[in-house]
C-alpha positions as CSV (number, residue, x, y, z in Angstrom):
1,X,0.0,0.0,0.0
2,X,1.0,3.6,-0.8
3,X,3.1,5.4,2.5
4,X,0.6,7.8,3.6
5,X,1.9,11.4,3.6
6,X,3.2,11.8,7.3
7,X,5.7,8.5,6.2
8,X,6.8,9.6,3.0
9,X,7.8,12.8,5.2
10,X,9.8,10.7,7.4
11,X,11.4,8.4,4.6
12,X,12.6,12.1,3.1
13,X,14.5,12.0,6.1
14,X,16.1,8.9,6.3
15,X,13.0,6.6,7.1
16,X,13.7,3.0,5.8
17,X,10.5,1.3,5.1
18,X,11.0,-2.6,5.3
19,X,6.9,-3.6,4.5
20,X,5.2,-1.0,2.9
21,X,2.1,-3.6,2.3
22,X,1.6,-3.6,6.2
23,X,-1.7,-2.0,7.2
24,X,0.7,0.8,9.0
25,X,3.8,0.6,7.8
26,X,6.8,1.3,10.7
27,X,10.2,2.3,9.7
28,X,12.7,-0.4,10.6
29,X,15.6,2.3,11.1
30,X,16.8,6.1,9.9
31,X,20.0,4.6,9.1
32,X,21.8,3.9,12.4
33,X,19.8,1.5,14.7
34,X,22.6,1.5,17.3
35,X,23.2,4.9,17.0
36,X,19.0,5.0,17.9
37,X,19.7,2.8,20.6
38,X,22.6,5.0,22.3
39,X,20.5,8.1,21.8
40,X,17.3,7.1,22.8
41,X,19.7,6.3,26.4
42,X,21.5,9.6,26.1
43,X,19.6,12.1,24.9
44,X,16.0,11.9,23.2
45,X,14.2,9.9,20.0
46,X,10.7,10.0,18.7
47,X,9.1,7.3,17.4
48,X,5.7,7.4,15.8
49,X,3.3,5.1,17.0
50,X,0.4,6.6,15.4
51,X,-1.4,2.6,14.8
52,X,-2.0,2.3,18.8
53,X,-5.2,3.0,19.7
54,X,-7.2,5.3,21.9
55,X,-11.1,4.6,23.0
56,X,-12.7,7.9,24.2
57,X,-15.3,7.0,27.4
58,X,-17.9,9.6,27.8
59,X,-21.3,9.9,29.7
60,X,-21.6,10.6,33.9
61,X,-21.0,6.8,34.7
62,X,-17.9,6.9,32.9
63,X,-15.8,6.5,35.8
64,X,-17.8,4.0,38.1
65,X,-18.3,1.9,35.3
66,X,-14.5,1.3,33.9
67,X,-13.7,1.2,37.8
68,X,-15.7,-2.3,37.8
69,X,-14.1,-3.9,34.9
70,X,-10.6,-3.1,35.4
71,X,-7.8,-3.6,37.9
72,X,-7.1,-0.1,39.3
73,X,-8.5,3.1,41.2
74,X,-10.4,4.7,38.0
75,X,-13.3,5.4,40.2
76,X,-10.5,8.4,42.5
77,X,-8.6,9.1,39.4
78,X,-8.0,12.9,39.3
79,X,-8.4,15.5,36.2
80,X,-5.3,15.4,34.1
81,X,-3.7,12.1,36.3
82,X,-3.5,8.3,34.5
83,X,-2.7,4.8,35.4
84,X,-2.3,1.4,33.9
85,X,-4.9,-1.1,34.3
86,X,-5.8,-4.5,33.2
87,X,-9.2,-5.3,31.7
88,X,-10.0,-8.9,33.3
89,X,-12.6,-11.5,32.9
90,X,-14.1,-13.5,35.6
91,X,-11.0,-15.6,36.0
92,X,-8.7,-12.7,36.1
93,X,-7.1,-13.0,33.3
94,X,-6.6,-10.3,30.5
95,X,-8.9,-8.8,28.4
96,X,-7.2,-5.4,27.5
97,X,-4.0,-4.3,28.9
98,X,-4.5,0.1,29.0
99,X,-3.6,3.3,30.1
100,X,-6.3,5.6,31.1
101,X,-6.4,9.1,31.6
102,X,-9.2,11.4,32.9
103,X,-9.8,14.2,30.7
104,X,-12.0,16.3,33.2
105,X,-15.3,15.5,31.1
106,X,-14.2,12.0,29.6
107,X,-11.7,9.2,30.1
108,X,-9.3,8.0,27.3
109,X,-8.2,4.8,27.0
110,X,-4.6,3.8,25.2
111,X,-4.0,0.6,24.3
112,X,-1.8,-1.6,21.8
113,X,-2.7,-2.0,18.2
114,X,-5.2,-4.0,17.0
115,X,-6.7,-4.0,20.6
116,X,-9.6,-1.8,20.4
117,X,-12.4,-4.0,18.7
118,X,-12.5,-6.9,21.4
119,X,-12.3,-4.9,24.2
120,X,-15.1,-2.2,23.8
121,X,-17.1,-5.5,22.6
122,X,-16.4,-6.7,26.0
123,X,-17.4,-3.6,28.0
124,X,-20.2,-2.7,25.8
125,X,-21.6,-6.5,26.8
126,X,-22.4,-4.6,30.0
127,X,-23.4,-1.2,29.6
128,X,-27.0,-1.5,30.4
129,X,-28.5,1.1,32.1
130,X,-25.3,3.4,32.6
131,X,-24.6,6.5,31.1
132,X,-21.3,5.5,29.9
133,X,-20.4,5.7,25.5
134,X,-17.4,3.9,24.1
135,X,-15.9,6.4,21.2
136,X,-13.0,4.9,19.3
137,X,-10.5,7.5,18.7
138,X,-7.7,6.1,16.4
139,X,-9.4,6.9,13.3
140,X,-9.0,10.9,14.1
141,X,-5.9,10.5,16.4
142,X,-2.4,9.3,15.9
143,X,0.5,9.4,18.9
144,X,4.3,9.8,18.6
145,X,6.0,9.0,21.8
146,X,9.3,11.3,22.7
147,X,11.2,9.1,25.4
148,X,14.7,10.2,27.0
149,X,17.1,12.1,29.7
150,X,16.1,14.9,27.3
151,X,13.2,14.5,26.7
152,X,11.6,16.8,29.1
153,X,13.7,19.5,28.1
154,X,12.9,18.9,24.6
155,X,9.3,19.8,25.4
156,X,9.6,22.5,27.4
157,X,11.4,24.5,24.2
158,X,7.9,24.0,22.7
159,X,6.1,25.9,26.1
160,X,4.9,22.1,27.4
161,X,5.7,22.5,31.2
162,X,7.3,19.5,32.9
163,X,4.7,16.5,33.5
164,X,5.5,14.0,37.1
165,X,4.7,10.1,35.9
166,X,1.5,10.0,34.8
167,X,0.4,12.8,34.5
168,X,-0.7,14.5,31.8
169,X,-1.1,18.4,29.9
170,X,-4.0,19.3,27.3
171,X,-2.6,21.8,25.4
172,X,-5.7,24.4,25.2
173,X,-4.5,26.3,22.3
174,X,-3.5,24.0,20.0
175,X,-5.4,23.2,16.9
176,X,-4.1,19.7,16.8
177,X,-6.1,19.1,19.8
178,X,-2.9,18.3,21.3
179,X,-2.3,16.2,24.7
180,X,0.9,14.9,25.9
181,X,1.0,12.5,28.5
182,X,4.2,11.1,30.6
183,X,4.2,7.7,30.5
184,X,7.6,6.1,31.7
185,X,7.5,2.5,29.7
186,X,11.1,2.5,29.5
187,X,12.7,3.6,32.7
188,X,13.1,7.0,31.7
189,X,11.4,10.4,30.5
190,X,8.6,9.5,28.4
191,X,5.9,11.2,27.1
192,X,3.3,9.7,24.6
193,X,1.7,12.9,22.6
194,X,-1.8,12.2,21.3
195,X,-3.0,14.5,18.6
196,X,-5.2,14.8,15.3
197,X,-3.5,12.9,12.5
198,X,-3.1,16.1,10.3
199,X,-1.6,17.8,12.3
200,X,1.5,14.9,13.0
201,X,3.8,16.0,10.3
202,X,3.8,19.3,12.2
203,X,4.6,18.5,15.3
204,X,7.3,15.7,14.4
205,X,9.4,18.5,13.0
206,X,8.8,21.0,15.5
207,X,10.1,18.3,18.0
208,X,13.0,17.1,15.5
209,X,14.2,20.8,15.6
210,X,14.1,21.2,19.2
211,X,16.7,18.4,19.0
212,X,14.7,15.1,18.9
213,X,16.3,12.3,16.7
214,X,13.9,10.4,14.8
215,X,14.2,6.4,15.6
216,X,12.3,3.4,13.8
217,X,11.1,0.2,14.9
218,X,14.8,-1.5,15.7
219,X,15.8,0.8,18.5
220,X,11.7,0.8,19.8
221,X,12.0,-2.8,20.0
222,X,15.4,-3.2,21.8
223,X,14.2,0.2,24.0
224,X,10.8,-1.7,25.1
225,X,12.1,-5.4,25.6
226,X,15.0,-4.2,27.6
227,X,12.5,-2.6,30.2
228,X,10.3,-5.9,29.7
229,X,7.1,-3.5,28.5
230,X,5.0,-6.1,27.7
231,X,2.4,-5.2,24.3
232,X,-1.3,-6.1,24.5
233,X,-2.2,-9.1,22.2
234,X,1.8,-10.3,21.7
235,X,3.2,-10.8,25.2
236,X,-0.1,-11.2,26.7
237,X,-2.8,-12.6,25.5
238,X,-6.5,-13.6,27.8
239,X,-4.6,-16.9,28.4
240,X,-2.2,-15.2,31.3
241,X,-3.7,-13.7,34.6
242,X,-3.3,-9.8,35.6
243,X,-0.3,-10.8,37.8
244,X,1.7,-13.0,35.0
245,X,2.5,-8.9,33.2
246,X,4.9,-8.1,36.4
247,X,3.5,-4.9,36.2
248,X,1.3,-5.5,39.7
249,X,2.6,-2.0,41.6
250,X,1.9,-0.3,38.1
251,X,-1.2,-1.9,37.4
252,X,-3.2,-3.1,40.2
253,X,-4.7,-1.8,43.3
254,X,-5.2,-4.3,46.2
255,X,-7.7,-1.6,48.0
256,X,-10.4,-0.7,46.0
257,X,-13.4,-2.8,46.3
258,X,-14.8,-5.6,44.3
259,X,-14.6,-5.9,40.0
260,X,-14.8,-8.5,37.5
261,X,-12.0,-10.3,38.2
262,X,-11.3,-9.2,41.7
263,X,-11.0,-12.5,43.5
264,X,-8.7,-14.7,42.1
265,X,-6.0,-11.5,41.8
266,X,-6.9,-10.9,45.8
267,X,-6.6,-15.3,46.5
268,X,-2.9,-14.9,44.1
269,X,-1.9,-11.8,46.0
270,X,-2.7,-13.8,49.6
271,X,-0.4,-16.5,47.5
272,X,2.4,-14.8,47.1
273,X,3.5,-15.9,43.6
274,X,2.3,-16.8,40.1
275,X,3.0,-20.5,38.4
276,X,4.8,-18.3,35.8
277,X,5.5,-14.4,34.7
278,X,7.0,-12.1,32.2
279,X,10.7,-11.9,31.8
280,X,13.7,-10.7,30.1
281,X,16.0,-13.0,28.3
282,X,19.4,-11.7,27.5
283,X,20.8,-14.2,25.1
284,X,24.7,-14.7,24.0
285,X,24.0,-15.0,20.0
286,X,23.2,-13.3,17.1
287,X,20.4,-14.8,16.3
288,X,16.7,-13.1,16.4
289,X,14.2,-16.1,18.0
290,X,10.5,-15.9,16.7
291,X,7.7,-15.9,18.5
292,X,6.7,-19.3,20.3
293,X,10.1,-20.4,20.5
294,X,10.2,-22.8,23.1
295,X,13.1,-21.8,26.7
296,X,14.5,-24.5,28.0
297,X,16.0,-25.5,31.4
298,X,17.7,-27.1,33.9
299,X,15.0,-28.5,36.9
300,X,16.0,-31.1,38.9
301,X,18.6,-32.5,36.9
302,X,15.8,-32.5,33.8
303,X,16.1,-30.3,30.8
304,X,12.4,-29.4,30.2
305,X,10.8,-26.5,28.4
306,X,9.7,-23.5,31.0
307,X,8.7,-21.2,28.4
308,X,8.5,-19.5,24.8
309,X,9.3,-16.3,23.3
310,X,7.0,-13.5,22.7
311,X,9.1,-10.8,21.6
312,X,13.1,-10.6,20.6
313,X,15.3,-7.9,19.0
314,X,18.3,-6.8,18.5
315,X,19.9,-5.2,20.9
316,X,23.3,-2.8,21.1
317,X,23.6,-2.7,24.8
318,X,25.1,-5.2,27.1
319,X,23.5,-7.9,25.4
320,X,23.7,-9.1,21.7
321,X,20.0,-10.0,21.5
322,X,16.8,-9.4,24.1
323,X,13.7,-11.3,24.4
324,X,10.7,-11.5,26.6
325,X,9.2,-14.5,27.9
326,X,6.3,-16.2,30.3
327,X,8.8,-18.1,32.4
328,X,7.2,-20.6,34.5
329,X,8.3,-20.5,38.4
330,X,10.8,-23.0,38.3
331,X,13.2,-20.9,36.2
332,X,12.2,-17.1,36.8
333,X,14.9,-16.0,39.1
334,X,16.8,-13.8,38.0
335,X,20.1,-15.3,36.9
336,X,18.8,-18.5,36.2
337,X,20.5,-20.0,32.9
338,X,18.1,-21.1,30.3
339,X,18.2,-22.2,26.4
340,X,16.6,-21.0,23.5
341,X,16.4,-23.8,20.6
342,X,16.3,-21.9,17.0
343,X,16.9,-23.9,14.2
344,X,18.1,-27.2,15.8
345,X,20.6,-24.8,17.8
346,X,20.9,-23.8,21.5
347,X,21.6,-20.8,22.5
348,X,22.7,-19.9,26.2
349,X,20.4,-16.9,28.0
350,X,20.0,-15.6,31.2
351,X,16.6,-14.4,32.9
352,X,16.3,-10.9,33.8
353,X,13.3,-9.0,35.8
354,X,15.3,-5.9,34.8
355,X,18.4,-4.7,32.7
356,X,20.3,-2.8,35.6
């Protein structure tokens, strides 16, 4: 399919377009992947994201209502603050994995692509008699996402005051209906700026000139795996429970009262551990694993398999390549030596819950 015109801006600048017949194409790389990598550490990169969703919820029950289908405090969520949340069914396990932000008269919702369909299905099963309306967003509204030790000082060149972790500024007079929220998915400064889709080319170059380097999907990937940010729908699916995402202190409030899903996540929490969770493989070859690739390891003197891949990259850090992984209990201490079978060939890892 034809680059739409915001991407054959970016390929003027270096963009390299791998799969243009993807329904959003992402550039791979502006030339320099590691060089990405390093910056996106040292300084500042943006990265357009504009295929993630975002689901507008409007109506007075707005608040109530998402508060009783989701894992955190939506219900004492204050104007202009977010949080993550997980969507659960019955039997706690995951529905939607979001970030949702109140917007004073409305909440919006973002979430991975792809993700937008099944879950307003699913909440819209139980708007009955509430006042609550489900508007999907993405159509009108793409993101780029500006992440950094810079990246806060990049912003305020543009008049965008500085923004604590999750919180988040509507900028009143701009006509690209402009909102930039700081979302911290990789450790560090970052701040995920939702605005009309015409108005992206814009605001890419206003940030490029206040000294943001553009980065493509390479350096995203390596960015996002290395801070084990999991993505709705390929490292969690409805098959894993709220507490297999390690994201619990992010994600999930132990206090509020009772919501779809609130039991088993209460009887796990009085357990103390999941059967298995999502980590970080650091892996000694060169060698990129797909997805489903079985981890193998070493319990009681048995080699069995303890899990499979959901995401890998290159990296150009410590490690040569980075995966994430649902590692089952046996084998997800950190430190624990696993191995990764890719093509008849093992290759040695380690588990990680973090790169530091």
């Amino acid at each position: 399919m034809p680059l739409n015109h915001f991407q054959l801006v970016q390929e003027a600048a270096g963009a390299h377009f791998p799969d243009k017949d993807h329904e959003y194409p992402y550039p791979a790389h502006y030339g320099d992947p590691q060089q990405e990598y390093q910056t996106g550490h040292e300084s500042a990169v943006l990265f357009d994201l504009s295929d993630r969703e975002q689901v507008e919820l409007k109506g007075a029950d707005r608040q109530k209502f998402l508060h009783n289908f989701c894992t955190n405090d939506i219900k004492n969520l204050p104007v202009d603050q977010g949080c993550e949340a997980f969507v659960t069914n019955v039997q706690s396990r995951i529905l939607g994995y979001i970030t949702v932000f109140n917007q004073g008269d409305s909440l919006w919702l973002d979430l991975a692509p792809g993700q937008s369909a099944a879950l307003t299905e699913h909440l819209d099963r139980y708007i009955i008699m509430e006042n609550v309306e489900q508007i999907v967003r993405s159509p009108e509204f793409g993101c780029l996402y500006l992440t950094g030790p810079e990246a806060g000082h990049i912003l305020s060149k543009l008049n965008i005051a500085a923004l604590a972790v999750n919180q988040q500024q509507r900028v009143t007079d701009s006509e690209a209906e402009l909102t930039v929220r700081r979302v911290d998915w990789f450790g560090q400064p970052g701040y995920l700026c939702s605005l009309l889709h015409e108005k992206i080319v814009a605001f890419w170059q206003q940030l490029i000139e206040a000294g943001a380097k553009p980065a493509g999907q390479e350096a995203f990937e390596a960015l996002r795996i290395e801070s084990c940010f999991p993505l709705s729908g390929i490292d969690l699916t409805d098959e894993n429970l709220a507490q297999e995402a390690g994201r619990s202190s992010q994600a999930i409030s132990f206090k509020k009262g009772c919501y779809l899903g609130q039991e088993p996540i209460a009887r796990i929490d009085a357990l103390g551990h999941v059967n298995q969770e999502l980590r970080i493989i650091a892996l000694e070859g060169d060698g990129v694993p797909a997805p489903g690739t079985p981890v193998m390891a070493t319990v009681k003197d048995n080699q069995k398999e303890v899990g499979k891949i959901t995401s890998a990259a290159k990296s150009y850090g410590k490690y040569p390549v980075v995966a994430l992984a649902i590692i089952r209990k046996e084998a997800y201490e950190p430190g624990t030596k696993v191995e990764v079978v890719m093509e008849e060939q093992a290759v040695e890892g380690t588990v990680l819950c973090s790169m530091e």
